[in-house]
C-alpha positions in Angstrom: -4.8 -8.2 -16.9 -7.3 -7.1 -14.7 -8.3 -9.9 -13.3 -5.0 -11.2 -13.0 -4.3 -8.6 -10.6 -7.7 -9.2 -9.0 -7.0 -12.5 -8.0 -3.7 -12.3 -6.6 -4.2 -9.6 -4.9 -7.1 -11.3 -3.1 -4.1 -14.7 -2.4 -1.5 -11.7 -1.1 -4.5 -10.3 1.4 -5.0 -14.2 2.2 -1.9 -15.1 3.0 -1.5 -11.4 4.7 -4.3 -12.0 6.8 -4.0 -15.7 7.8 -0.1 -15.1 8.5 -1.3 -11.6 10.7 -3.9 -13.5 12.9 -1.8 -16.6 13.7 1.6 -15.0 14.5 -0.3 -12.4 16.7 -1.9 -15.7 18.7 1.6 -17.2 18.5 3.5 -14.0 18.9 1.4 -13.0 22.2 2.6 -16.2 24.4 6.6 -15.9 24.7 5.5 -11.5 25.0 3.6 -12.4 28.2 6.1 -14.9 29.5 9.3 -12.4 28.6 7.1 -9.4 30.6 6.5 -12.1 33.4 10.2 -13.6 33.8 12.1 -10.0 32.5 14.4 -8.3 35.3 11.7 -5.7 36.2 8.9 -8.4 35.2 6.4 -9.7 38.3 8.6 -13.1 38.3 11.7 -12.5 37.3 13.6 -15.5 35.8 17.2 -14.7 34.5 17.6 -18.0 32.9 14.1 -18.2 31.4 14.1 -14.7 29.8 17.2 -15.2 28.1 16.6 -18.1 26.5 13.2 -16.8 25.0 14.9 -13.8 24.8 17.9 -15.6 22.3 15.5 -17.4 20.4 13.4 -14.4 19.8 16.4 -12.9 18.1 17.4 -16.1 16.0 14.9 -16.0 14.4 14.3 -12.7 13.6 17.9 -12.6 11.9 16.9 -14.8 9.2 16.3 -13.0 6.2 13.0 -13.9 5.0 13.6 -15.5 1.3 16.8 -18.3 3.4 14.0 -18.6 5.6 11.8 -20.1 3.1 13.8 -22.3 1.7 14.6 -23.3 5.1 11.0 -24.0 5.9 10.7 -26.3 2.6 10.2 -29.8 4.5 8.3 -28.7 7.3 6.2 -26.4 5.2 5.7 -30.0 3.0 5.0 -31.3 6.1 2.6 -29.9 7.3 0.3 -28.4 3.9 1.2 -30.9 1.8 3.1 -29.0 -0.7 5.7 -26.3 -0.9 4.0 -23.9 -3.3 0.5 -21.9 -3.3 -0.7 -19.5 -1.3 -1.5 -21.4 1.6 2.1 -23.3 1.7 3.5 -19.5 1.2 1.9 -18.9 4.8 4.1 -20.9 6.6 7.1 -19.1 6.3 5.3 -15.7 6.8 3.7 -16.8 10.2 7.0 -18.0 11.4 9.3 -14.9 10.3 6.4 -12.9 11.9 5.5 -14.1 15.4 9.5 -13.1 16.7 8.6 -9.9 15.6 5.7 -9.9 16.9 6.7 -11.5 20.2 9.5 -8.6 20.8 7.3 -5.8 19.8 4.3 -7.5 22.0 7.3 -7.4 25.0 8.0 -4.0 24.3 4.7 -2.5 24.3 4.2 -4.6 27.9 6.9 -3.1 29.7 6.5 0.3 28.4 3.4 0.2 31.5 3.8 2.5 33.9 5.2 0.9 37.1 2.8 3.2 39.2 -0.3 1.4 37.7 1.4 -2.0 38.1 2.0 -1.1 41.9 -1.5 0.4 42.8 -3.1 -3.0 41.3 -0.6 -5.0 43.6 -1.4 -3.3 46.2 -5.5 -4.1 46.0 -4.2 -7.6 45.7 -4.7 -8.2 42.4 -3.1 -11.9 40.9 0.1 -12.0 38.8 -3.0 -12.9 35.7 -5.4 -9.7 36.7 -2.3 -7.8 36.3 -1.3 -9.0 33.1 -4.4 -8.8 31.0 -6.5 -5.7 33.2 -2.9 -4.0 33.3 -0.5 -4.5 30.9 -2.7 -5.5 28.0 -4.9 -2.6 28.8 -2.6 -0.3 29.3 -0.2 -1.7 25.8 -3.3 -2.2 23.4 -2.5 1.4 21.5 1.3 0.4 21.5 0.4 -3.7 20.6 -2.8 -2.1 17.2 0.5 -0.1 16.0 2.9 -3.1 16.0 0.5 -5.3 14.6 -0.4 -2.4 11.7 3.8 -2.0 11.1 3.8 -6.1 11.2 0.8 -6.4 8.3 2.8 -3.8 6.6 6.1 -5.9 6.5 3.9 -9.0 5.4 2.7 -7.2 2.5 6.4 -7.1 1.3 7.7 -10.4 2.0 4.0 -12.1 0.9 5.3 -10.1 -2.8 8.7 -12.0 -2.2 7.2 -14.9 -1.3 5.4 -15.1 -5.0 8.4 -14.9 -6.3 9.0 -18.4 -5.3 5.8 -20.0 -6.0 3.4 -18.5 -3.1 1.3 -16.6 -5.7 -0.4 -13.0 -5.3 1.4 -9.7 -6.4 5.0 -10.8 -6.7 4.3 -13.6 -8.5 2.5 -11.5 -11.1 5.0 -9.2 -11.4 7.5 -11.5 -11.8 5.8 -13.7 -14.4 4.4 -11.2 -16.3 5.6 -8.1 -15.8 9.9 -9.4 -15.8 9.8 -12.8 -17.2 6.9 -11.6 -19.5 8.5 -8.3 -20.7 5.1 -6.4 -20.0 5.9 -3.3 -17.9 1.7 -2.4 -17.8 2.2 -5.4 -14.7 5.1 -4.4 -13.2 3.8 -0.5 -12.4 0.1 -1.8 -11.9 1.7 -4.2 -9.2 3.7 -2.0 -7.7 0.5 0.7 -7.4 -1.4 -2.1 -5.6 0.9 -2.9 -3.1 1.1 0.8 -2.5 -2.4 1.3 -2.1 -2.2 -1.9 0.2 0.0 0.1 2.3 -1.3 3.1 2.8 -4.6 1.6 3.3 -3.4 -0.2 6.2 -1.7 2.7 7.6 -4.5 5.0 7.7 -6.9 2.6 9.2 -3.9 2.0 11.8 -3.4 5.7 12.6 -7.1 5.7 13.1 -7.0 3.0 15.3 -4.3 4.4 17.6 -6.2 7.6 18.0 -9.1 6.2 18.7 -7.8 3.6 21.1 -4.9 6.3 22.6 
């Protein structure tokens, strides 16, 4: 059982990870243009906002398991298959970066307007502002997003091993339900736990240290 558990835990921090880094990448482009183009944003742009802005929330309406089936072709598409861990990464980088993207937009215009005035007024470019200003000024609000996004991922990577994506749900579903053996069920329910937590500590670490 033991090493069962070892090695899907190590696919559900894979697809965790992989999902995490790429939808924070992804995630971080429409966040800059929303700040940019947003009513109170350096360039506003009505039209442009709210189109990112609808698309944004699409997407984050789908419940995660319709969007998986959803994702099916393109996720054959592009990996080749529509199972395993690494086809199971797909859907999880795409239900994350709208997240991502609206909490990234958040945590930008949370900056206060002060700071954004004194850097215009030592002439600094709409780009110096954006990354020496609002990035600097978000990156405690962005590290607590991302930690509350990996947190989320944890859960639907479980979901997604319920439908062929491997790691922790997929144990627990094969053995522990389908297999009748509880021992799996309550073993892979601790480790997702432990997940958790882990990932929040080191998070509210992180926002200390960086607040």
């Amino acid at each position: 059982m033991w090493e069962t558990i070892l090695n899907a835990s190590v696919q559900t921090l894979t697809m965790v990870f992989w999902s995490t880094l790429i939808s924070v990448i992804l995630g971080f482009i429409p966040a800059v243009i929303m700040t940019l183009t947003a009513p109170d944003g350096l360039r506003p742009n009505k039209p442009v906002y709210e189109t990112l802005s609808l698309i944004v929330n699409v997407f984050r309406s789908f419940p995660f398991i319709i969007l998986m089936i959803i994702m099916i072709p393109f996720t054959r598409m592009l990996i080749g298959k529509a199972i395993g861990t690494a086809a199971a990464i797909v859907p999880l980088t795409a239900s994350a970066i709208p997240y991502i993207a609206r909490v990234f937009e958040t945590s930008l215009r949370e900056t206060d307007p002060g700071v954004i005035e004194a850097a215009r007024s030592f002439g600094a470019s709409d780009w110096q502002i954006i990354f020496r200003v609002y990035v600097k000024e978000s990156i405690p609000r962005m590290v607590n997003g991302i930690i509350l996004l990996i947190i989320s991922l944890i859960g639907y990577s479980a979901m997604a091993g319920t439908m062929g994506g491997g790691g922790i749900g997929d144990v627990a579903v094969r053995y522990g339900y389908q297999g009748y053996k509880l021992s799996y069920l309550v073993v892979c329910s601790i480790v997702l736990i432990v997940f958790v937590q882990a990932v929040q500590m080191i998070g509210n670490w992180l926002f200390r240290k960086l607040s």
